[in-house]
LUMDREN-405906 format. One record per residue (C-alpha): x, y, z; residue in three letters; residue number from 1. Coordinates in steps of 0.25 Angstrom, whole numbers, always signed. Last residue first. Example, Ala and Ser with C-alpha at 12.3 -4.5 7.8 and 13.67 -1.06 7.14 Angstrom:
% residues 2
+55	-4	+29	SER	2
+49	-18	+31	ALA	1
//
This chain:
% residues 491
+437	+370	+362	UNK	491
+432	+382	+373	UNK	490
+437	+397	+366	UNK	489
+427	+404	+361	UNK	488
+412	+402	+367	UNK	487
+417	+396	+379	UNK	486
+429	+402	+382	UNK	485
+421	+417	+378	UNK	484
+408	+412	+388	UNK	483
+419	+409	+399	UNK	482
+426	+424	+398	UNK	481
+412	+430	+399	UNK	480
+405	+422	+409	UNK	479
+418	+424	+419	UNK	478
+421	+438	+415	UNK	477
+412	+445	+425	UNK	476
+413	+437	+437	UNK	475
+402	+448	+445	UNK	474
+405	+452	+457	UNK	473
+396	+461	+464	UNK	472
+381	+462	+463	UNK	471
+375	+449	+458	UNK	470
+377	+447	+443	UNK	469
+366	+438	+436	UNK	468
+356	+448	+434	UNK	467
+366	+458	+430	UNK	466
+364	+474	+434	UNK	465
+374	+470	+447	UNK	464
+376	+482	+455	UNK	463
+387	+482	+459	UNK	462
+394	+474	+449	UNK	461
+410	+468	+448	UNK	460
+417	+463	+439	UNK	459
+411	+471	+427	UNK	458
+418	+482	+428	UNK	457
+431	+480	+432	UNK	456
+431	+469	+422	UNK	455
+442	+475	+410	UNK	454
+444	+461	+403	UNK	453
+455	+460	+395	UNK	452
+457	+454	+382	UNK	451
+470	+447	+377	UNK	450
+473	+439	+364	UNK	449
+487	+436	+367	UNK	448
+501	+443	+361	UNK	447
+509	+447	+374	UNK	446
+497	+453	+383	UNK	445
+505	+460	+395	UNK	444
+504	+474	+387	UNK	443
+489	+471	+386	UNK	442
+486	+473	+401	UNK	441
+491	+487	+401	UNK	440
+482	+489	+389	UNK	439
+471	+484	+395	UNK	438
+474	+494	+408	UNK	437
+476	+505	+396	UNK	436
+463	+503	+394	UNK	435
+455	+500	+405	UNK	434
+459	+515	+410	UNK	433
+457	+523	+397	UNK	432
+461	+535	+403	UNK	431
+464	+534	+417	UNK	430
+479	+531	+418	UNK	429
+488	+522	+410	UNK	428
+491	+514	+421	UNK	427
+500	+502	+422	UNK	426
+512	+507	+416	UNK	425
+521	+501	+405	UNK	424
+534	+498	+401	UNK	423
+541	+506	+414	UNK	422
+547	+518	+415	UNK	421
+537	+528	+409	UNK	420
+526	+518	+406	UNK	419
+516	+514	+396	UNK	418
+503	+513	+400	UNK	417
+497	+527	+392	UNK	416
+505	+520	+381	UNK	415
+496	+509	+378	UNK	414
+484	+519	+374	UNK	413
+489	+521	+362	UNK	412
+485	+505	+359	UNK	411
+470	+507	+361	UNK	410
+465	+493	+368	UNK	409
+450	+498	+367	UNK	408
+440	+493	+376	UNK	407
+429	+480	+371	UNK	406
+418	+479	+379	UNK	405
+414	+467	+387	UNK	404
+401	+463	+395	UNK	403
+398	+451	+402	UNK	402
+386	+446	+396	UNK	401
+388	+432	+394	UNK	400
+386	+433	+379	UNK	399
+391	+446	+377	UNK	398
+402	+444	+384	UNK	397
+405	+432	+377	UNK	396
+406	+438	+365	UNK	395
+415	+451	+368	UNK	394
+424	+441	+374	UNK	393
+426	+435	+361	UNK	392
+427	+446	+353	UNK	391
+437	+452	+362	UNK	390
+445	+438	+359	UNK	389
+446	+440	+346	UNK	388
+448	+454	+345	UNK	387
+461	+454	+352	UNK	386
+469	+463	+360	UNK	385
+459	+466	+371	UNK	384
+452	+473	+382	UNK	383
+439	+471	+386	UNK	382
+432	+480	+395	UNK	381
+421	+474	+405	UNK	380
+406	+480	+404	UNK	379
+396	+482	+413	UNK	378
+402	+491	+424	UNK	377
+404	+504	+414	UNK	376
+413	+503	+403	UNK	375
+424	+513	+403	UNK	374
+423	+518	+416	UNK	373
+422	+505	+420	UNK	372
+435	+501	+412	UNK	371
+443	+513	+420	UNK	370
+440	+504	+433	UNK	369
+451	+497	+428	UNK	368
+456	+480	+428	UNK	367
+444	+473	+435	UNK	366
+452	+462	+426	UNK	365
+449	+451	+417	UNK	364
+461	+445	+406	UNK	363
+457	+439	+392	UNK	362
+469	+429	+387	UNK	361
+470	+424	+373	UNK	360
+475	+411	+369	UNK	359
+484	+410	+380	UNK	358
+499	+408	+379	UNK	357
+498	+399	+396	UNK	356
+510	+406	+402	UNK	355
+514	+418	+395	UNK	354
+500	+423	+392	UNK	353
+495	+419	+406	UNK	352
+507	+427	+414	UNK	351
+507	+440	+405	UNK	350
+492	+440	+409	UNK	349
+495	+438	+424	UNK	348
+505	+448	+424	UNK	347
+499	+460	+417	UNK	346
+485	+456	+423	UNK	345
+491	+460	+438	UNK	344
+498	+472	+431	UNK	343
+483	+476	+426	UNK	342
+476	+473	+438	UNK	341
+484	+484	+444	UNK	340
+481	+496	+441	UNK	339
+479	+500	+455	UNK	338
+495	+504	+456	UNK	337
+495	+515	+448	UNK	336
+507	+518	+441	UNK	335
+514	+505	+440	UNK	334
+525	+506	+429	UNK	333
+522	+492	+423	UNK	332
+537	+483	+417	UNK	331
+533	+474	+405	UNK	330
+543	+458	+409	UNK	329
+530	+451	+405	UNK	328
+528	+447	+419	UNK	327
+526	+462	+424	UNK	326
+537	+470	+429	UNK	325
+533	+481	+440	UNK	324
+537	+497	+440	UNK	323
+532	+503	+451	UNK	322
+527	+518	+450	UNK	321
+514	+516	+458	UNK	320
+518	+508	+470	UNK	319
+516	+492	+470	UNK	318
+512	+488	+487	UNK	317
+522	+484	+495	UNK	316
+519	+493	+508	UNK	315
+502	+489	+506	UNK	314
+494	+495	+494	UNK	313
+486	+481	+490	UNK	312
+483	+475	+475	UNK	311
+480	+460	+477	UNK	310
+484	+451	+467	UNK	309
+479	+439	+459	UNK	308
+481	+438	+445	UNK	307
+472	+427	+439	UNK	306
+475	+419	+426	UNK	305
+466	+409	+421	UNK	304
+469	+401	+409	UNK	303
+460	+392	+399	UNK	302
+462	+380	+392	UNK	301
+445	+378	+384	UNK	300
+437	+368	+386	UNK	299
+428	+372	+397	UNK	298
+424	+364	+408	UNK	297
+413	+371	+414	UNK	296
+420	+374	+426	UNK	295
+435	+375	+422	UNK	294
+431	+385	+411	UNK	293
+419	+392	+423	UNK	292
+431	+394	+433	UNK	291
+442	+400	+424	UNK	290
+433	+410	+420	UNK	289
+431	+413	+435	UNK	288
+445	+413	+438	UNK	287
+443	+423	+426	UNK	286
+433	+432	+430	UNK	285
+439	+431	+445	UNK	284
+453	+435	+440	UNK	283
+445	+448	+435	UNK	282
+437	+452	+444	UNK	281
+450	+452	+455	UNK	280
+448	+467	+457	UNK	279
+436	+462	+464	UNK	278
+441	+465	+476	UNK	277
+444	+479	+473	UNK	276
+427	+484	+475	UNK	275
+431	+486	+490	UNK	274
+439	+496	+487	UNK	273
+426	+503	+482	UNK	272
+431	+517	+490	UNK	271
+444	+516	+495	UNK	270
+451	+521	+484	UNK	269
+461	+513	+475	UNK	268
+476	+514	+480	UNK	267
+486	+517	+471	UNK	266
+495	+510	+480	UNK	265
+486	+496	+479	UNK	264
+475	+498	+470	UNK	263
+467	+492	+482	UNK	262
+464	+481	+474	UNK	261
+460	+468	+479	UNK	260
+461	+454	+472	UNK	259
+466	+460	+460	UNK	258
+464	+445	+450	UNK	257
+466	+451	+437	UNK	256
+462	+441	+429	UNK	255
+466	+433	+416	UNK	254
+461	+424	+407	UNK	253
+467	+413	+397	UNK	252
+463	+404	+385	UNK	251
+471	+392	+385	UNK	250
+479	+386	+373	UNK	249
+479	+372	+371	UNK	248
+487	+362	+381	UNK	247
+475	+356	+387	UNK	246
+469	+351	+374	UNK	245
+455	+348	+377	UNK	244
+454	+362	+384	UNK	243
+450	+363	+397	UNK	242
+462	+366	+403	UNK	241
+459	+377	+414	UNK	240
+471	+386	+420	UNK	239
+470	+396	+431	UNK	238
+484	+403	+436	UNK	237
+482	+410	+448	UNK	236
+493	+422	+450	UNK	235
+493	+427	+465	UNK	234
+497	+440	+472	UNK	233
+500	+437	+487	UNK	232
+492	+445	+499	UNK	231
+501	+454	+506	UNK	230
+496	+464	+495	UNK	229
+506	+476	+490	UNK	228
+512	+467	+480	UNK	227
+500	+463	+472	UNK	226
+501	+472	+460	UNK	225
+516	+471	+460	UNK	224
+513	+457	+459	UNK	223
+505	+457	+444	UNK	222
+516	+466	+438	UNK	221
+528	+459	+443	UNK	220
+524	+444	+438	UNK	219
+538	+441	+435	UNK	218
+536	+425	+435	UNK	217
+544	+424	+447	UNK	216
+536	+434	+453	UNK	215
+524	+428	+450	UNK	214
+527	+414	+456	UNK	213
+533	+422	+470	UNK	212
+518	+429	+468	UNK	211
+510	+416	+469	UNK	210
+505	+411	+456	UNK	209
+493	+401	+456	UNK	208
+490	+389	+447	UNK	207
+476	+384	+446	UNK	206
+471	+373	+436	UNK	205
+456	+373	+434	UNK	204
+448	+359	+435	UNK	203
+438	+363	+442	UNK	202
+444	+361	+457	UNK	201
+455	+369	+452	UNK	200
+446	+380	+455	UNK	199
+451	+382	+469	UNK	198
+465	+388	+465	UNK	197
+454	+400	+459	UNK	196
+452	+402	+475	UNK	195
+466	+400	+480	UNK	194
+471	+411	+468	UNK	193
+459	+420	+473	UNK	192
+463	+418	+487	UNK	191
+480	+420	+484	UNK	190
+474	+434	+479	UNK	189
+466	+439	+488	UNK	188
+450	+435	+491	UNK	187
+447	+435	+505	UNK	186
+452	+448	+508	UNK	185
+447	+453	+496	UNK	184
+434	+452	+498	UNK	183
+426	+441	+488	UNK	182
+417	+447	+478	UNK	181
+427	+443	+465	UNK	180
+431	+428	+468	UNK	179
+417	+426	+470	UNK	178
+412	+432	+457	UNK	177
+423	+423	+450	UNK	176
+416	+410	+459	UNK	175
+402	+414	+454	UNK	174
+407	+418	+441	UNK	173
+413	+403	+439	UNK	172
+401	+396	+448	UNK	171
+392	+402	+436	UNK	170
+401	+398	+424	UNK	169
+402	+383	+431	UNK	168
+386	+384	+430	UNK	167
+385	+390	+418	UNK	166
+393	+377	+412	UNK	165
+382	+368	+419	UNK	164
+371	+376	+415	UNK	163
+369	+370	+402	UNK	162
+369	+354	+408	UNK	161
+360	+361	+418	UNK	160
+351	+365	+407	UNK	159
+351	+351	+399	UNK	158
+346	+344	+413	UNK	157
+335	+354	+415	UNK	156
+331	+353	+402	UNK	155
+320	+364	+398	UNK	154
+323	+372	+410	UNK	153
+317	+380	+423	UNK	152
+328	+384	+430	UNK	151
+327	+382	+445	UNK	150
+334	+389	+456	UNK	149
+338	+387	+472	UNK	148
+343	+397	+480	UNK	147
+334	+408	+479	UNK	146
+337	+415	+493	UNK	145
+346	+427	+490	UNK	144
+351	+433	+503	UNK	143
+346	+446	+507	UNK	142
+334	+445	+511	UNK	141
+338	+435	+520	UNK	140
+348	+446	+526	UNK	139
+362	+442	+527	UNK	138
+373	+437	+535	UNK	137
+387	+432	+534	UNK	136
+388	+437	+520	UNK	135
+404	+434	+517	UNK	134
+400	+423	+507	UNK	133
+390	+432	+501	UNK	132
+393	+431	+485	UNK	131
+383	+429	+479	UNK	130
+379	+422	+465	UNK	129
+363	+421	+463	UNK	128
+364	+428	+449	UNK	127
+376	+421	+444	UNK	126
+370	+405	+448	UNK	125
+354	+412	+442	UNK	124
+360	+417	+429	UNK	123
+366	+403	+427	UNK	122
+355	+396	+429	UNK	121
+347	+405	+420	UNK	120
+357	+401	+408	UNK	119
+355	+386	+412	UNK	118
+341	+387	+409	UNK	117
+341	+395	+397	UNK	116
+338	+383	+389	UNK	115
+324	+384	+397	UNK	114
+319	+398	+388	UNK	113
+307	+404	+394	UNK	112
+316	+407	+408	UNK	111
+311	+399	+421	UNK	110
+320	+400	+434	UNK	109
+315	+395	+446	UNK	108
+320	+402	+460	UNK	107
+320	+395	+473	UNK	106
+322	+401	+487	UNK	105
+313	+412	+490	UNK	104
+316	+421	+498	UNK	103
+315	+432	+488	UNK	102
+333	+434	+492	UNK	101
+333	+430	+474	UNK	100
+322	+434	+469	UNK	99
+324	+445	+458	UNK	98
+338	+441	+458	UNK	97
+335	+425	+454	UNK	96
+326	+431	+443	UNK	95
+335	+441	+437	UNK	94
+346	+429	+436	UNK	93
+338	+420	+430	UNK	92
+334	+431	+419	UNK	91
+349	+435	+419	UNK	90
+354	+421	+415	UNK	89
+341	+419	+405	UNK	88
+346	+433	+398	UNK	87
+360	+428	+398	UNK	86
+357	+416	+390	UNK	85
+348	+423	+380	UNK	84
+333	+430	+379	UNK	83
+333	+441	+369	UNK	82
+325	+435	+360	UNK	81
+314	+434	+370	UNK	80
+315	+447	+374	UNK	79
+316	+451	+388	UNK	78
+318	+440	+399	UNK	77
+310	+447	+410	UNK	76
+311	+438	+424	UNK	75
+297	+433	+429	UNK	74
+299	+430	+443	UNK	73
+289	+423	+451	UNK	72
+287	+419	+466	UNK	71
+284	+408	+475	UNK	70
+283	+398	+465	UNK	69
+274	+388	+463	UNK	68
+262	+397	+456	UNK	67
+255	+410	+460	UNK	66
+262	+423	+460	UNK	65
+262	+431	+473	UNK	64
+277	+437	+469	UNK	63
+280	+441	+455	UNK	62
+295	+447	+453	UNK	61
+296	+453	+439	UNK	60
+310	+453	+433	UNK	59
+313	+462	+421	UNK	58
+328	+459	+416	UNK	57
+323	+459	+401	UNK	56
+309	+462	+397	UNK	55
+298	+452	+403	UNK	54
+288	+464	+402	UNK	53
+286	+466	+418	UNK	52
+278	+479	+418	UNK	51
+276	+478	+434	UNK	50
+262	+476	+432	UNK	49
+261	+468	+421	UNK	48
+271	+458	+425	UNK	47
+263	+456	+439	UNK	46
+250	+454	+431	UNK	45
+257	+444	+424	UNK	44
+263	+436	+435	UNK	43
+250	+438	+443	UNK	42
+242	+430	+431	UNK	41
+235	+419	+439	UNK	40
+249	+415	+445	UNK	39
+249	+402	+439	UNK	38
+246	+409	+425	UNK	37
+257	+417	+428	UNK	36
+266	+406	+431	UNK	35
+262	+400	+417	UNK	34
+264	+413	+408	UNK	33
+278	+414	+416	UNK	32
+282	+399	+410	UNK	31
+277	+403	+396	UNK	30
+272	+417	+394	UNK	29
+269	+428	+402	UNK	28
+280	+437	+400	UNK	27
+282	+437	+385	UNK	26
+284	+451	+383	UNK	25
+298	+449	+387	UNK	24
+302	+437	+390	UNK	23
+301	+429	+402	UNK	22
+310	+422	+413	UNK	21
+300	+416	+425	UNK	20
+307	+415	+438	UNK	19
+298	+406	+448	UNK	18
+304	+409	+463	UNK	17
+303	+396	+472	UNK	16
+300	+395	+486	UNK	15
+286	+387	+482	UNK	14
+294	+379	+473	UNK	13
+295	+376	+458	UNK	12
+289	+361	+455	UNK	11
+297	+358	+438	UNK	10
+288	+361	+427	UNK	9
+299	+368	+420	UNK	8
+310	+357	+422	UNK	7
+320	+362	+432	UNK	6
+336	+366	+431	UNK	5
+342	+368	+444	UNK	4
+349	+379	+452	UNK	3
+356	+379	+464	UNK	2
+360	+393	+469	UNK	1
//
């Protein structure tokens, strides 16, 4: 979509939708008393009769009103002193959804506030992602046909300076959202690797680990996972040095990068398979966190960490009952062999803390179904060892709306992983689920603040309930984790 920043009085075109943001009870007033006047009271007659108040997510669709434009949203704001930066994202957002396949191909954006320009741009680039690269054909109807939008702002030049670092946020959940919707075929491990390999262009620096690297590093836990695929397991190594002194202490993330999940031997059930290529959510979050620090420039040293894998049941496949050694020399009893994301993160976090002695590390994973049951298909589950740091995250999911709730790392339930002839297992069974996989985790965390992100709830949405979330991948993790490095952690 290509959007532009316009001065209020600026000629709107007769292919054009007007979008009108108004507050609740205050429907008529300021640029939506004006259209209404141009349409000799339609707009009015129209809220009236389908009880339009202006509350909160109310959109009204008037067709026939005279004016410019060929049509007129008002979009319900709610309360005026409830009105923020996610409120004009969603209000853009609601009014590009409402009209998007109408035909028309321009849609202007007026919210009462103009310093929420850039915020409503950056509603409208997540809104009108899609991803249809493999759509060979489609009806017309179908196919979204607002291409072009205008944001009506006080300082047009002001709110593209603004919407500049939204922008480089935008193009990173578009490319993490992409990275999750792509089949698995197309997107194995050495493909993922190749892709984030591509972001160097920005200024990123991109190392990738085949398996002979791994093995020589002891990395037994993440390859046992990948052993039963012909396709190769793969380690990419993100680094961005934005930092004025290069050399200080980065800040890392870490994702578990399943490019397909069968559950290997212990197979998962043919129905919603399909749903396992986007057991890499996590990697994608943070080659996506990765993407927005080298976008925007931020000045903060920060690592990316991907484990890449794909888990298949073929001759060479991990049994249940194996025993693997992990990098940090900890020997794992495998019992079942789709509990899996957690030896890949054993390695891969073992790996960042050794190597790069990170301030703190925050991992993301579509670790266990066990955290929907838990939490439902809006929140994510955090895990972690310090306060400080769950503050923190806490925060910035509030502000960007990603939620977070804090889970319990109860130390009695350690032993339900602990193993009869290895040091530890890597299921504890049902109960407590995310739980004991966190815990899992934690035993390959040697003295660094750490959280982990449970995101097999929220990586993924069908239906989408969020204005600026189409149906299907979501980048979960990308706003939030950039929003807690710019607010905390950028010198």
């Amino acid at each position: 979509m290509q959007i532009e920043f316009v001065a209020a009085g600026a000629a709107i075109g007769e292919k054009s939708v007007l979008a009108l943001g108004v507050f609740e009870g205050e429907i008529l007033a300021g640029a939506a008393g004006q259209a209404d006047a141009a349409a000799g009271g339609a707009i009015g007659r129209a809220a009236g009769a389908q009880r339009f108040t202006g509350a909160k997510g109310q959109v009204l669709d008037v067709l026939g009103a005279a004016g410019e434009a060929a049509r007129v949203v008002l979009v319900g704001l709610g309360k005026k002193d409830g009105f923020d930066d996610l409120g004009a994202e969603n209000a853009a957002a609601s009014a590009y959804n409402a009209v998007k396949t109408s035909g028309l191909t321009t849609l202007r954006v007026v919210l009462p506030d103009a310093a929420s320009a850039a915020r409503a741009a950056l509603g409208l680039r997540l809104a009108s992602y899609r991803f249809d690269r493999y759509r060979t054909k489609e009806p017309a109807d179908k196919k979204p046909s607002i291409v072009n939008a205008q944001i009506v702002a006080a300082d047009a030049d002001k709110a593209g300076a603004d919407f500049a670092p939204l922008a480089a946020l935008a193009d990173a959940v578009a490319f993490s959202r992409d990275l999750v919707s792509e089949p698995p075929n197309v997107l194995y491990p050495a493909e993922f690797a190749a892709r984030v390999k591509a972001l160097e262009t920005l200024g990123l620096e991109v190392e990738v680990l085949g398996e002979a690297e791994m093995m020589k590093l002891g990395m037994g836990s993440l390859l046992g996972v990948g052993q039963g695929s012909v396709r190769e397991s793969q380690l990419a190594i993100m680094k961005w040095y934005g930092a004025e002194d290069k050399k200080a202490q980065p800040i890392a993330f870490v994702g578990k990068g399943v490019c397909f999940d069968t559950g290997g031997i212990s197979i998962k059930p043919a129905d919603g398979m399909e749903d396992m290529k986007w057991d890499m959510g996590g990697a994608a979050a943070v080659a996506g966190v990765m993407h927005v620090l080298a976008g925007r420039k931020a000045k903060v040293n920060a690592i990316g960490i991907l484990g890449l894998v794909e888990n298949m049941p073929d001759g060479n496949a991990q049994r249940p009952g194996d025993v693997v050694t992990s990098m940090s020399g900890q020997t794992i009893e495998i019992i079942n062999t789709d509990a899996e994301g957690r030896l890949v993160l054993a390695d891969a976090v073992w790996y960042c803390q050794e190597r790069f002695k990170p301030k703190f590390m925050v991992d993301l994973a579509t670790l266990t179904g066990a955290i929907i049951i838990s939490l439902g298909n809006d929140y994510a589950g955090l895990f972690s060892n310090n306060d400080e740091l769950s503050a923190n995250l806490l925060a910035a999911s509030a502000a960007e709306a990603e939620p977070l709730w804090r889970m319990p790392l109860p130390a009695q339930y350690d032993k339900n992983i602990d193993s009869m002839i290895a040091d530890m297992k890597n299921t504890g069974g049902r109960p407590g689920g995310s739980i004991t996989a966190a815990l899992f985790i934690q035993r390959f965390v040697n003295g660094v603040p750490w959280a982990h992100l449970d995101i097999a709830s929220t990586a993924w949405k069908k239906p989408s309930t969020v204005p600026t979330i189409p149906d299907g991948a979501t980048g979960y993790g990308v706003r939030l984790l950039n929003r807690m490095v710019q607010d905390k952690y950028e010198g």
